[in-house]
N, C-alpha and C positions, 0 to 999 in steps of 0.2 A: 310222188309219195309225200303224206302228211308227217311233217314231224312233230311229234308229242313232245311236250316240256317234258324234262326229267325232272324227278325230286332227287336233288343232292339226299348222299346217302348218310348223313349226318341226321337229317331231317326225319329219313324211314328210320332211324334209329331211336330219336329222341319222341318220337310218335309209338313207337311198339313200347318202351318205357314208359311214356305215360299212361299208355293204355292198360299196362299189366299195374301199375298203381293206382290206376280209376278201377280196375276191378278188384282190387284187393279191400285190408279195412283202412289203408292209410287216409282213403278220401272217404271217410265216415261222415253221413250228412244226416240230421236230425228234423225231423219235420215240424217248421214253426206253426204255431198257433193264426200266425196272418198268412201263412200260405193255407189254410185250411179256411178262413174266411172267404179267401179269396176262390179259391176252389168251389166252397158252394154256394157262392152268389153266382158262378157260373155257371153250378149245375143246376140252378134254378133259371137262367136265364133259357140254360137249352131245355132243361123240363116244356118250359112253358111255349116254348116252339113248336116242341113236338105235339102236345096236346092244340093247341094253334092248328097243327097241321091236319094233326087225325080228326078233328072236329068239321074242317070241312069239307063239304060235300063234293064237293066239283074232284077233289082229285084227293088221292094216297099217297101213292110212292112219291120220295121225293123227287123222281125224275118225271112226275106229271108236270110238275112245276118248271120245267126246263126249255130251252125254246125247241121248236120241233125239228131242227136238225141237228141239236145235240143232243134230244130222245132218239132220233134215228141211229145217229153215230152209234150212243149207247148201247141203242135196241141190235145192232148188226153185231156189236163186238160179243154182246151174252150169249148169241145165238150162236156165234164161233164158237164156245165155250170160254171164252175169258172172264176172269174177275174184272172189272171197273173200280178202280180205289181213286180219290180225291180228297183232297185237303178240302174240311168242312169250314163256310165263314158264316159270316151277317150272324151270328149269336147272338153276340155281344150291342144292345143297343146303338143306335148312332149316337152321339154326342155322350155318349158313355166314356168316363175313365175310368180306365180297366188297367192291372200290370198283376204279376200274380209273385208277389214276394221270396223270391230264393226257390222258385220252382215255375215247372213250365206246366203249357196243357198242352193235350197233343189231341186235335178231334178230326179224326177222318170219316169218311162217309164213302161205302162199296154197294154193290150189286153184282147180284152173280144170277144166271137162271139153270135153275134144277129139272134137265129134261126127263119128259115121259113118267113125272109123278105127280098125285092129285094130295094136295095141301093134309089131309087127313094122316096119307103114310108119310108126308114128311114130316109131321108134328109130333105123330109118336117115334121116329126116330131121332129128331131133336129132345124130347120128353127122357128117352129111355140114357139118364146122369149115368146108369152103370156103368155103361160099353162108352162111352166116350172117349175111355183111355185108348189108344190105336187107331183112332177114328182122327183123328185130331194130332197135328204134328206138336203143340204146344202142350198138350195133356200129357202127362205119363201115370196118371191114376187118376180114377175119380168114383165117385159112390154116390146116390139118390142119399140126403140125411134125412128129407120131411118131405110130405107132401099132401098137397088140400085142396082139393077142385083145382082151379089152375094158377094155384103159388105151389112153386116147386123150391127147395132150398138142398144145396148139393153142395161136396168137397172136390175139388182140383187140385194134384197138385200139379204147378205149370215150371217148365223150362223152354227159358227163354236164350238164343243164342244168336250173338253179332261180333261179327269179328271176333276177338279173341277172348269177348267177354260173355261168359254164361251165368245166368243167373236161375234160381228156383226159389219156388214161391209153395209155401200152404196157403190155399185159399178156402175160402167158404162164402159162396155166392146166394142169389135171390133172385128170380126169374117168374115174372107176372105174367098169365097171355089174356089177352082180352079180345072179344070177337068181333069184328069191326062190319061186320054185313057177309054177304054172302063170297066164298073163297078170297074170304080177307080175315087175317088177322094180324094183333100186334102182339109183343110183346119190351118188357124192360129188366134189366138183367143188372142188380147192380152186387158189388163185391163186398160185404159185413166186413173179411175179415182178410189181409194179404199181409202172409209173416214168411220175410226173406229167408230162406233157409244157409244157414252154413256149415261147411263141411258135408255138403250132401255128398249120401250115399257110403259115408264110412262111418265108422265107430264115433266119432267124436260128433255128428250131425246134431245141431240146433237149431229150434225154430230162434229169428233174433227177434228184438222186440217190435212189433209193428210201427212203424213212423222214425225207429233208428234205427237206421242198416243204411245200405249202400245209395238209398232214392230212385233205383229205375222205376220203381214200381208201385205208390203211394196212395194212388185209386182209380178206381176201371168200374165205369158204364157203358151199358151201351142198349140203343134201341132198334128193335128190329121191325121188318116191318113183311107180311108173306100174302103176295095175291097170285092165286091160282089162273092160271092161260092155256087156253091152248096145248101150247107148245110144252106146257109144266109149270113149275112155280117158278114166280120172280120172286130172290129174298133182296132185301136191300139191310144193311144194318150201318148203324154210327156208331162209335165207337168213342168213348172221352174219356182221358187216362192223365193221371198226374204224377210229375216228376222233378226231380230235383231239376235245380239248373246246372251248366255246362262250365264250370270251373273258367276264367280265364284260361289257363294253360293249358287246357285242352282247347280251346277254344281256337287259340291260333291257329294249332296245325295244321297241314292239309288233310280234310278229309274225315277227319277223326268225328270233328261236331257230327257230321252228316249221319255217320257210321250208328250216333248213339239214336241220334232224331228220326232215324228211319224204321228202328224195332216195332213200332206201333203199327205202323202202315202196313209191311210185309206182314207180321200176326194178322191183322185183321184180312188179307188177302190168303194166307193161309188158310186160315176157318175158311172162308168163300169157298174156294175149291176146295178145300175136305169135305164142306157140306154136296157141293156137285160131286164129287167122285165117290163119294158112301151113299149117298141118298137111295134107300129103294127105289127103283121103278114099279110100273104097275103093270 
């Protein structure tokens, strides 16, 4: 039999206290001005990837670009019905210096394939902002605000939960599709406006100011990408989200960093299979 290190229990102690202190307001973190520079010189570097990507011809999804036994890998695990989530690289120019000041990025990159539906009902089911509340384990409201040929602009509000800390969010999103040839299309999805909510759900609830609150949650894009098979759609989407960084003293503990740098990942694999498990068929 394997024996597992234990964590001295001083440690699970001094870890569940800081954790109920990183979610509280004592570790209030303000979003500087060079962490926001630094943010969209990044998200200009993945802008121009993606547009890179979708411009040429030979291939779409990012996993044409892959070698062919890790498209196969991929291609068997969707067909299982699994999401695929990966940590996204190569953004960031080579010989680039890059650091992103008092905040991290967090860019993953998923795939999920939506059987027995043809790209048209799953767009209007993606389109239709009302119902997305209950569709979506991250949603718990949301509403169509605008809409115009294919820019859509909609309100979420999102709760997000890890370990002992939950957070909620009023958003207010922007969502472009554009049609990329025949059961192809893309779209880009980015966030106007994310205001930490506190005291949600009781009398005292405030929106707080955007950029000063807690930092899980500072900005979120993400690009999707939908080609029709067969088999139904494959979506693939990326996902880029900025956040404060990890205090020292959290930072030690076991496990706790992991805890906070994992909330991206899982959401985005969440949405994957909400989109599989709600999608009409045809």
């Amino acid at each position: 039999m394997i024996r597992r290190p234990r964590i001295p229990a001083f440690a699970v102690l001094a870890s569940i206290a800081v954790l109920h202190c990183f979610a509280g307001p004592l570790l209030a973190e303000k979003l500087q001005p060079a962490t926001v520079q630094a943010w969209d010189r990044y998200l200009a570097w993945a802008d121009a990837k993606v547009q890179r990507e979708l411009s040429d011809p030979g291939r779409f999804l990012i996993e044409d670009s892959l070698p062919r036994a890790e498209r196969l890998a991929i291609r068997r695990q969707v067909v299982a019905g699994s999401a695929v989530v990966r940590k996204m690289s190569g953004v960031v120019p080579a010989g680039a210096r890059f650091e992103v000041p008092d905040g991290e990025i967090h860019h993953w990159w998923g795939c999920v394939l939506v059987p027995k539906v043809k790209l048209p009902s799953l767009l209007a089911f993606l389109k239709d902002y009302d119902h997305h509340a209950g569709r979506f384990t991250d949603v718990e409201r949301s509403r169509l605000l605008w809409h115009e040929g294919d820019r859509y602009r909609f309100y979420f509000r999102l709760k997000r939960t890890k370990a002992i800390v939950t957070a909620y969010y009023n958003t207010e999103q922007e969502c472009v599709y554009s049609d990329r040839g025949p059961g192809r299309v893309a779209s880009r999805s980015n966030a106007t406006k994310i205001a930490e909510i506190e005291g949600a759900g009781t009398p005292a609830e405030r929106e707080m100011q955007p950029g000063d609150d807690r930092g899980f949650l500072w900005r979120l894009v993400s690009w999707w990408r939908f080609e029709e098979t067969p088999q139904g759609v494959l979506v693939e989407c990326e996902s880029a989200s900025l956040s404060r960084n990890i205090p020292m003293i959290v930072r030690i503990l076991p496990g706790v960093a992991s805890y906070i740098r994992s909330t991206p990942r899982e959401s985005l694999e969440s949405v994957l299979l909400s989109i599989r498990s709600h999608a009409p068929s045809h």
